[in-house]
C-alpha positions in Angstrom: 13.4 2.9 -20.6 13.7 6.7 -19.3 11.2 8.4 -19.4 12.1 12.4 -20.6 11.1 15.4 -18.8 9.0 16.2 -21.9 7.3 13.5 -22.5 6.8 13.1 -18.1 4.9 16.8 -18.6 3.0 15.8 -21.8 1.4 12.5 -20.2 0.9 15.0 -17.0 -1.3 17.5 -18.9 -3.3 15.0 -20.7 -4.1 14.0 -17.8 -5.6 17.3 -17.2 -3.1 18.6 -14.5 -1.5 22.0 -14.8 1.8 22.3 -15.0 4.2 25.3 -15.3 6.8 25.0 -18.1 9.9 26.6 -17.2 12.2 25.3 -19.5 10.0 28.2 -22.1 11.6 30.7 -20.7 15.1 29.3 -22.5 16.6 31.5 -24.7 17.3 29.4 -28.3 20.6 31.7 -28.4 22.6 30.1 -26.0 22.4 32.8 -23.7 20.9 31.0 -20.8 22.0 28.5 -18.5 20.1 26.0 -16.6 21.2 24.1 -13.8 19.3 21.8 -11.1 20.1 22.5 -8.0 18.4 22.4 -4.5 15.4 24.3 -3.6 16.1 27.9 -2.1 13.5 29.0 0.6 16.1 30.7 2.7 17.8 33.9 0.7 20.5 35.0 3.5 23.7 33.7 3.5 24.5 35.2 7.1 20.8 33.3 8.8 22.3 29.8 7.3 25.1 27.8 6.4 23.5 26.1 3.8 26.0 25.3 0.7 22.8 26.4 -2.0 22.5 29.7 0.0 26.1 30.4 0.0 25.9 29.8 -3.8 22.9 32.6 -4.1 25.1 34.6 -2.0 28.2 34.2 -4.4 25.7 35.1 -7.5 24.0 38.2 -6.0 26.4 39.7 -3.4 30.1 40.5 -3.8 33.1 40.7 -0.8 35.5 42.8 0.4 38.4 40.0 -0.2 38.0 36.4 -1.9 40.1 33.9 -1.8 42.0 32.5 -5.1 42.8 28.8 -5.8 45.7 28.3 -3.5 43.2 29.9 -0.5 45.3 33.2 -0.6 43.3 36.4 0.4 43.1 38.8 -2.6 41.2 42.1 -2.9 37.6 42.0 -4.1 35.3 45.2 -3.7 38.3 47.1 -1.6 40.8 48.7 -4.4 43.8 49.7 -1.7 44.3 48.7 1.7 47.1 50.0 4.6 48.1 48.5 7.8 49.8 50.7 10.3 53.4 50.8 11.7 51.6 49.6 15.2 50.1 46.7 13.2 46.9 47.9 14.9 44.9 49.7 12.7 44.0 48.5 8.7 42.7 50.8 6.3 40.4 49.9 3.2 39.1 51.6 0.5 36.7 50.5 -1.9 37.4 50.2 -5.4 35.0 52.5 -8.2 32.3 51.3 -10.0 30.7 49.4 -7.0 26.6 49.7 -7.1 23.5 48.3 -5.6 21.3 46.5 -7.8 18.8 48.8 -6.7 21.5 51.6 -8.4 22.4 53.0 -5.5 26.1 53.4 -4.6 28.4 51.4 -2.4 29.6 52.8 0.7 31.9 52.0 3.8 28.8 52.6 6.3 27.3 49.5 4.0 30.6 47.6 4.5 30.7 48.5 8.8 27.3 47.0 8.8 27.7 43.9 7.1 31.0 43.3 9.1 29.0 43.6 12.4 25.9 42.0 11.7 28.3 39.0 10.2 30.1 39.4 13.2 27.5 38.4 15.2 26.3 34.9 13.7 30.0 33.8 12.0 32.5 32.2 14.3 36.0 33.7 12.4 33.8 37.6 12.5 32.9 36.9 16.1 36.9 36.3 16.9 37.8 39.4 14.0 35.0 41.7 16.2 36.2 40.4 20.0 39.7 41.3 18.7 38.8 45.2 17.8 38.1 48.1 19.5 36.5 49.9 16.0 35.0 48.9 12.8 34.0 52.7 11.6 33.8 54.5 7.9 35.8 57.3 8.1 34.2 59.2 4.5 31.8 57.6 1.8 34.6 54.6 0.3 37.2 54.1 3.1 36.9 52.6 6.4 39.5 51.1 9.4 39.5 48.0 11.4 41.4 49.0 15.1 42.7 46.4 16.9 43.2 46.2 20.4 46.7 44.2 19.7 47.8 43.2 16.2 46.7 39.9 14.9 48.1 38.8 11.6 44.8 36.8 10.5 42.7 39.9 9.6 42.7 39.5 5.8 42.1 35.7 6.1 39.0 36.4 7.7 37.6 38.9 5.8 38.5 36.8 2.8 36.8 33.5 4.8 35.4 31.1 2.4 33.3 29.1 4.5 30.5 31.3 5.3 32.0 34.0 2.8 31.9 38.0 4.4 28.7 39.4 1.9 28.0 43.0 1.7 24.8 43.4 2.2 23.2 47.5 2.4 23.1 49.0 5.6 19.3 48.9 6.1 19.4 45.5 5.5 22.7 44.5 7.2 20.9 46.5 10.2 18.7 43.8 10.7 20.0 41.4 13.7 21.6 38.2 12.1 18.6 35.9 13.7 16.2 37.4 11.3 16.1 36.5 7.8 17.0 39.8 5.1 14.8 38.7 2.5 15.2 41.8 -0.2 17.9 40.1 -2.4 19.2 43.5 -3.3 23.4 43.0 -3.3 26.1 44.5 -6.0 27.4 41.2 -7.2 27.8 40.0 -11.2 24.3 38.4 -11.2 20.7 39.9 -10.0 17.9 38.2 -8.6 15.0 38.5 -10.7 12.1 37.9 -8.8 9.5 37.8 -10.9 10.1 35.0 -12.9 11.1 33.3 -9.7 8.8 30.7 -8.7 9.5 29.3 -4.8 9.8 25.8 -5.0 10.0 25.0 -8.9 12.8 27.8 -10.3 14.7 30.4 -9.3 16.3 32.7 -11.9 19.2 35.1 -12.2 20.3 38.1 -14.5 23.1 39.1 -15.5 23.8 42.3 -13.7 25.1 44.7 -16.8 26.5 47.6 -14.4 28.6 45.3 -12.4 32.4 46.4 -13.2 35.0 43.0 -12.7 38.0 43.2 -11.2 40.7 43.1 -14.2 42.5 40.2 -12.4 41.6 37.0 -14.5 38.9 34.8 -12.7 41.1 32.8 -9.8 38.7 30.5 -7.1 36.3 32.8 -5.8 38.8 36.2 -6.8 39.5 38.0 -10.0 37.3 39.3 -12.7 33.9 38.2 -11.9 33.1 37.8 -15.7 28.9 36.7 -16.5 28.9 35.6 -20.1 25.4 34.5 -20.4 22.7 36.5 -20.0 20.4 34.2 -17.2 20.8 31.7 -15.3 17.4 29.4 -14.4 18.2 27.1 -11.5 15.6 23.9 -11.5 14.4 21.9 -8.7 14.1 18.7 -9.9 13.7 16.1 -7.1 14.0 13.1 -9.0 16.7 11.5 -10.0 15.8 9.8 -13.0 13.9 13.0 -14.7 17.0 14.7 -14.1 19.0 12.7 -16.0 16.5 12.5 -18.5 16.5 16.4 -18.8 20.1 16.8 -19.0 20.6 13.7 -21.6 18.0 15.7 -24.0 19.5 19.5 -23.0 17.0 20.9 -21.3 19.0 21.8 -18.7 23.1 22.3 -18.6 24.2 21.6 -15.2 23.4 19.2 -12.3 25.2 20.3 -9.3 24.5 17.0 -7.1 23.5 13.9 -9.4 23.2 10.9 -7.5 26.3 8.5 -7.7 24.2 5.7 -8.6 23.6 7.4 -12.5 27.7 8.4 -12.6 27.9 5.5 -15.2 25.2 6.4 -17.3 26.2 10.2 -17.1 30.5 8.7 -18.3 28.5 6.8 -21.0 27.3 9.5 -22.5 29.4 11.4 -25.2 27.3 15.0 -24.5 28.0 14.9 -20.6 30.9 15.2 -18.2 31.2 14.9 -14.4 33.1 17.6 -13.2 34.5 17.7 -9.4 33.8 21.0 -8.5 36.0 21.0 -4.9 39.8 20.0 -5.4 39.4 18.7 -1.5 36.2 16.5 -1.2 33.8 17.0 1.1 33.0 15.6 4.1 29.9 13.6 5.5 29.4 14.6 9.4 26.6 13.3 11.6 25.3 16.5 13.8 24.1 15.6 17.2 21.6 17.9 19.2 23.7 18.0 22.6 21.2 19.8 24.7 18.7 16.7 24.3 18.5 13.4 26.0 19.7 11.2 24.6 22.3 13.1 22.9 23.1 14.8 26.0 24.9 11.8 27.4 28.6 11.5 26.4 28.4 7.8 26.4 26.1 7.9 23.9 27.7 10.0 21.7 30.2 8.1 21.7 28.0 5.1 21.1 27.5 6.4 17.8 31.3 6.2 16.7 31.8 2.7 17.3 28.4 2.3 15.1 29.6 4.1 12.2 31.1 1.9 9.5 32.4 4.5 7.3 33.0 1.7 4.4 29.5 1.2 4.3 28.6 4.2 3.8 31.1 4.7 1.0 29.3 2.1 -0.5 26.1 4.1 -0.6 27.5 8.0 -1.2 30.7 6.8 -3.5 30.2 3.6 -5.1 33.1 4.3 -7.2 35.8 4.5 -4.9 37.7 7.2 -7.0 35.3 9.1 -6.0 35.5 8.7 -2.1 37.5 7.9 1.2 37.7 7.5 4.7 38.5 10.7 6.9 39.8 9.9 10.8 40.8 13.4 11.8 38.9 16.2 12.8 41.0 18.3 10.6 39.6 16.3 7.6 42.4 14.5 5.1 44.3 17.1 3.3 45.1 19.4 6.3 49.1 20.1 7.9 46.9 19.4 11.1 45.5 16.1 10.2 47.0 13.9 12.6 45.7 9.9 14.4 45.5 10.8 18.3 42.5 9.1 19.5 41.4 7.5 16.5 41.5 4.3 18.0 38.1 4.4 18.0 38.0 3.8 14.0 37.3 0.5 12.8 36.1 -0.7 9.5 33.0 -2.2 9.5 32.5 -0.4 13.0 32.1 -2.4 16.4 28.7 -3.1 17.4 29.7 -5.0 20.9 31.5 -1.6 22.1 28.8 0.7 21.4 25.9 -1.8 22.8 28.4 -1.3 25.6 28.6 2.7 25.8 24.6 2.6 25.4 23.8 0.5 28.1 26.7 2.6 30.2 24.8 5.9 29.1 21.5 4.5 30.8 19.4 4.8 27.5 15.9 3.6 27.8 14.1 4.2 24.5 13.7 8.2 24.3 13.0 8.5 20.8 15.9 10.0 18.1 14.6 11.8 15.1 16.9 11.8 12.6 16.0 15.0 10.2 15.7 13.3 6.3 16.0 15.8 3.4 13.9 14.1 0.7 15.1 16.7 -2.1 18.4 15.4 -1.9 19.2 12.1 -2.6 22.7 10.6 -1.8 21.9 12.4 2.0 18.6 10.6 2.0 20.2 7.5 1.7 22.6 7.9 3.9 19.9 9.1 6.8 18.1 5.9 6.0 21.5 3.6 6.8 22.3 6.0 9.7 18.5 5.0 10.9 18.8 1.5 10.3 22.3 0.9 12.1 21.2 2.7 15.4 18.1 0.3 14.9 20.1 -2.6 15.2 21.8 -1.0 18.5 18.6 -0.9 20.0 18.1 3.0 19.5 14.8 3.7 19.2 15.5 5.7 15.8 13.4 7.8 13.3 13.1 9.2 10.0 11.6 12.7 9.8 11.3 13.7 5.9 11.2 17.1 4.8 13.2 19.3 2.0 16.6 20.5 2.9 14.6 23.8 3.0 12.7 22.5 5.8 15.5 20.9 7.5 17.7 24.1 7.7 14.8 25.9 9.4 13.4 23.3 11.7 17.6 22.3 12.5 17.6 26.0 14.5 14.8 24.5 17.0 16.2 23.9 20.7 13.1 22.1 22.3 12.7 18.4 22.7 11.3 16.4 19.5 7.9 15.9 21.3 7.7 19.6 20.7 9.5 19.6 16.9 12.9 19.6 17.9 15.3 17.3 16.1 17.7 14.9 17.7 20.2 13.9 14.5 20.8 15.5 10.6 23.5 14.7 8.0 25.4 17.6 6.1 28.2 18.1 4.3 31.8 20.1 5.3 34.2 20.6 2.4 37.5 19.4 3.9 39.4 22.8 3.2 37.3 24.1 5.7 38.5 21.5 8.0 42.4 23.1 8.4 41.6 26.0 10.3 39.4 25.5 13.5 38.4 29.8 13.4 36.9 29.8 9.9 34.5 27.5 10.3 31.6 27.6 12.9 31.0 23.5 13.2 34.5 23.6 15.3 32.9 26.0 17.8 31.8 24.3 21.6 30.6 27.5 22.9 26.7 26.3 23.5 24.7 29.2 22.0 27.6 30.7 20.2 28.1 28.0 18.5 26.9 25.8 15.0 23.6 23.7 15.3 22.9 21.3 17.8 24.6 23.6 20.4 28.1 21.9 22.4 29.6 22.9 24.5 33.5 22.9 26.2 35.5 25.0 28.0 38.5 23.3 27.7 38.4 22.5 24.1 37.6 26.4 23.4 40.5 27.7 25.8 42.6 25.5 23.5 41.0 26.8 20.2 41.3 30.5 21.7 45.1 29.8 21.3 45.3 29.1 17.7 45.5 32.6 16.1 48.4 33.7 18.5 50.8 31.0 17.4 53.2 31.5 15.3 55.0 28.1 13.8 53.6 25.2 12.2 55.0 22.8 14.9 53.2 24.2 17.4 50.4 25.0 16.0 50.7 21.0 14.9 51.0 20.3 18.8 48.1 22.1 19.4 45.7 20.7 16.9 46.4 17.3 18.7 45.4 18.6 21.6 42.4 19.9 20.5 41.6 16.5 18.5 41.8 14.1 21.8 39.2 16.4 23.2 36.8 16.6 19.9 36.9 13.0 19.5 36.6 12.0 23.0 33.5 14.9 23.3 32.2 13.9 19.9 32.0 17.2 18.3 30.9 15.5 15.0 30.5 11.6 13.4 32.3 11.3 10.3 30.5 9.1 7.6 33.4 9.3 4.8 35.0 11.7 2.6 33.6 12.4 -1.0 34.7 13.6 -4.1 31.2 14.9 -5.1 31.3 16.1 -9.2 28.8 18.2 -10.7 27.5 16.7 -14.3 27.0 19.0 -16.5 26.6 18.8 -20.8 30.0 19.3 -23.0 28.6 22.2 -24.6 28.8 24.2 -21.1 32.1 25.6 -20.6 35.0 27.4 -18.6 33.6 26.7 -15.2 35.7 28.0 -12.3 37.0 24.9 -10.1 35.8 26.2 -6.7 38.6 26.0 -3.8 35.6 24.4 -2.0 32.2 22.4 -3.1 30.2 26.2 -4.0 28.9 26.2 -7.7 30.9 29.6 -9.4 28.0 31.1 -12.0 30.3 33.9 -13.5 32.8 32.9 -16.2 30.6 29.9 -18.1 29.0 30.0 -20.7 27.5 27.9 -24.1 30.3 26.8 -26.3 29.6 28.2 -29.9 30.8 25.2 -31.4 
C-alpha cells in the first residue's frame, strides 16, 4: 500500500514531531502550481551549471535573445538591433516596459555588466568577449558589441541556451563570477518571494504583475513570456514513493524528475501524464577530476571506457527502452556532427579484460576514487552506485560520497586531493542539443582552469576547437568535428553512460506547458485547466 503525503505527516505529528505544512499555502482557486523539483541552495545561474538553477534563472531573470523551438536566435529584452556595413559593430536597444523587480528600470550599463561578468565564467561569452574590442552603453536603452573582425555567431551566443545570457543589475553583475550574487532581484515574468521560501523544504515564486511579454506567442524559451497562475511553490521531496503519493492525491501538479521505476504506475493512472520535456534526450556523462591521481593518468581514463556498459545502465536510468539509447559520439545522437571515428572502443556489455589491461598499464596501486552521490536525486543515485560497483570489480578502490546535489555542485568546484575533500568522479546530465556546437557549451572546453569541472586540459584539441566559428560549410565543419572527436575520445573528455528521454509527470489538470528545446522546466504559459 502507498502511503500519502498526508497521512506520512499525520502519523509524523502524532508522534510529536513538528513538521511544516507547505502544501497550506495552496490557493483552493487554482491559482497555484506546485511542482517537486530538486533542492535550490545555489541562486546564480552564472556560479553553476546546475539544470535546477538554470530553471530559477529562467523564472526570475529575462535575456537579451532566446532561442525558439527550431534553436533560432529571436529577440527577448532588446526591441531593435543593427549590424554595420563592416560587419563589425552590432547595435541593441532594449525594448520598453523592462523593470527590476525591485522597480527600478532596465538599462544598457545593467546589460554591459552581465555580458562581462558572464563573459568571464561561460565558455561561448569568453570566445564572444576575446573576439571584441567594446562592450559599452552608449545612452540609458542602447548599447554596441565592436568586434575586432566580424564573426557571424554573435546572436547565437547571446541567445546561448545552455548556460542562458541572464541580466542581472549592475551592482550585482559587478560582482566577479566566482562569487555567488545571492539577491534574486532580476526582471523576468516570475519573482522570488523570499519569505515564504524555506531553504531545503520549498521555494516559491510570484507572478511578477509589471512584467510586459513580448507579443510573439510563447516559442521554446522566446515569445510572450505569459504567467497564468499566480505562484508557483516548488517541493523538495526526496522520496520517491511520497512523491508519487502526493501527486496521485493532487497535492502537488508537477514532478520534474520521477524515477523511471514508478513510469508504469504514473501511465496507469487516468489523472497523470509523463511529459518529455526535451525533444533531444539527455545525456548521462561520467566527469573525471583530471588534475588527480588517479584520474590524472590517460590510461586510466581510458580504463573507464572499456568498463562502461552503457546497456546496463539503460537498464537502471530507462527501463523502458522508449525512453532511452546509446550515444557513441561526442556530439551526442541528433547532431550533423555526430560521426563513429574512434568509437571502437564501444562495446555492449563493455570489456573488462581491456580495461584490467589499461589499469595495470596506468600503474594504479589503490589511491582511493570518490565518486560524489547526490542522494536527492534518484535515477543519478543509482547509477553512482553501478558506476561504484563496476570499477569495484576492476580492482579500483572506489567510493560512494552521499550528499544533495546542492552539496555536490559546491564541493564539485574543489581542486585538492580527496584526503583533503576533493572529489575524484560525479555523474550529470548534458541535453544532447547542447552537444552540436563544441562553443556553447563549457563541458567541451580542455583549457585547465578555463574550463568545466574536473579541469582538462589540451592544446591540440582546443587549437582545433578555436577553428570552429571561422568555418563556413557544413563539410568542413563535419571534417573538423572528426578531428576533434579522435582526440576527445582518445583524451577522455567525458564517459558516456546512455542517452535518456527523461519526461516530467505531471497531473492532467495542468496544462499548456512549453516543450523546452532542451531538458529546463518553462514556468510561464501553464496553468490549471478550468474544466
Amino acid at each position: 500500500m502507498i502511503i500519502t503525503r498526508r497521512a506520512l505527516m499525520q502519523s509524523t505529528l502524532a508522534g510529536g514531531a513538528v513538521l511544516a505544512a507547505p502544501w497550506s499555502l495552496r490557493a483552493q482557486n487554482k491559482q497555484t502550481v506546485r511542482m517537486i523539483m530538486q533542492d535550490l541552495q545555489i541562486f546564480d545561474p552564472v556560479f553553476t551549471t546546475a539544470d535546477v538553477v538554470q530553471i530559477h534563472g529562467l523564472a526570475i531573470y529575462d535575456t537579451l535573445f532566446s532561442v525558439d523551438a527550431d534553436l533560432r536566435p529571436q529577440p527577448q529584452m532588446v526591441g531593435n538591433w543593427d549590424l554595420s556595413d563592416d560587419k563589425k559593430t552590432y547595435k541593441f536597444e532594449l525594448r520598453d516596459g523592462l523593470h527590476w523587480h525591485d522597480g527600478t528600470v532596465v538599462t544598457a550599463k545593467d546589460c554591459v555588466a552581465s555580458i562581462r561578468r558572464w563573459g568571464e565564467a561561460v565558455a561561448p561569452g569568453k570566445l564572444l568577449l576575446e573576439r571584441a574590442v567594446a562592450v559599452e552603453a552608449t545612452d540609458d536603452k542602447a548599447f554596441t558589441i565592436t568586434l575586432k573582425e566580424p564573426f557571424a555567431l554573435v546572436l547565437d551566443i547571446l541567445a546561448s541556451p545552455g548556460q542562458p545570457l541572464f541580466m542581472m543589475r549592475e551592482q550585482d553583475a559587478k560582482l566577479a563570477a566566482t562569487e555567488q550574487v545571492k539577491t534574486n532581484i532580476g526582471s523576468g515574468p516570475f519573482k522570488y518571494n523570499a519569505g515564504l521560501t524555506r531553504p531545503g523544504s520549498r521555494v516559491v515564486y510570484d507572478r511578477n504583475e509589471k512584467y510586459v511579454p513580448r507579443d510573439e506567442p510563447a516559442n521554446g524559451f522566446a515569445g510572450g513570456k505569459v504567467v497564468k497562475v499566480n505562484q508557483i511553490i516548488w517541493e523538495n521531496i526526496t522520496d520517491a514513493q511520497t512523491a508519487l503519493a502526493a501527486l496521485q492525491a493532487g497535492e502537488v501538479d508537477f514532478w520534474w524528475l520521477p524515477v523511471a521505476d514508478l513510469y508504469p504506475a504514473i501511465k496507469s493512472d487516468p489523472h497523470l501524464a509523463l511529459d518529455t520535456m526535451g525533444k533531444n534526450g539527455v545525456d548521462w556523462v561520467v566527469r573525471l577530476n583530471y588534475l588527480q591521481p588517479p584520474f590524472d593518468n590517460i590510461k586510466m581514463r581510458q580504463a573507464l571506457l572499456h568498463l562502461i556498459d552503457q546497456t546496463a545502465f539503460l537498464s537502471v536510468l530507462a527501463p523502458d527502452r522508449a525512453f532511452g539509447r546509446t550515444v557513441t559520439s561526442m556530439f551526442g545522437s541528433g547532431s550533423p556532427y555526430t560521426n563513429d571515428v574512434s568509437t571502437d572502443w564501444f562495446k555492449e556489455g563493455g570489456n573488462l579484460e581491456r580495461a584490467k589491461q589499461l589499469i595495470a598499464e596506468s600503474g594504479y596501486s589503490g589511491e582511493k576514487v570518490v565518486i560524489l552521490d547526490p542522494t536527492d536525486w534518484p535515477e543519478c543515485e543509482l547509477a553512482s552506485q553501478l558506476l561504484a560497483n563496476v570499477m569495484q570489480k576492476a580492482g579500483i578502490n572506489a567510493e560512494l560520497a552521499p550528499m544533495t546535489w546542492s552539496e555536490l555542485a559546491v564541493r564539485r568546484g574543489k581542486k585538492e586531493p580527496v584526503e583533503d575533500g576533493g572529489w575524484s568522479i560525479f555523474i550529470t546530465t548534458t541535453t544532447d542539443f547542447s552537444m552540436r556546437d563544441p562553443l556553447t557549451w563549457s563541458i567541451f572546453v580542455m583549457d585547465g582552469d578555463n574550463g568545466w569541472y574536473g579541469w582538462p586540459k589540451n592544446d591540440e584539441y582546443e587549437a582545433l576547437r578555436a577553428k570552429w566559428p571561422d568555418i563556413e560549410t557544413l563539410e568542413e565543419r563535419k571534417e573538423l568535428a572528426r578531428e576533434m572527436q579522435r582526440i576527445w575520445w582518445d583524451y577522455v573528455g567525458v564517459v558516456y553512460l546512455c542517452q535518456t528521454l527523461a519526461p516530467a509527470a505531471r497531473r492532467t489538470s495542468l496544462v499548456d506547458m512549453i516543450n523546452s528545446p532542451s531538458s529546463e522546466v518553462i514556468m510561464w504559459n501553464m496553468h490549471e485547466s478550468q474544466a
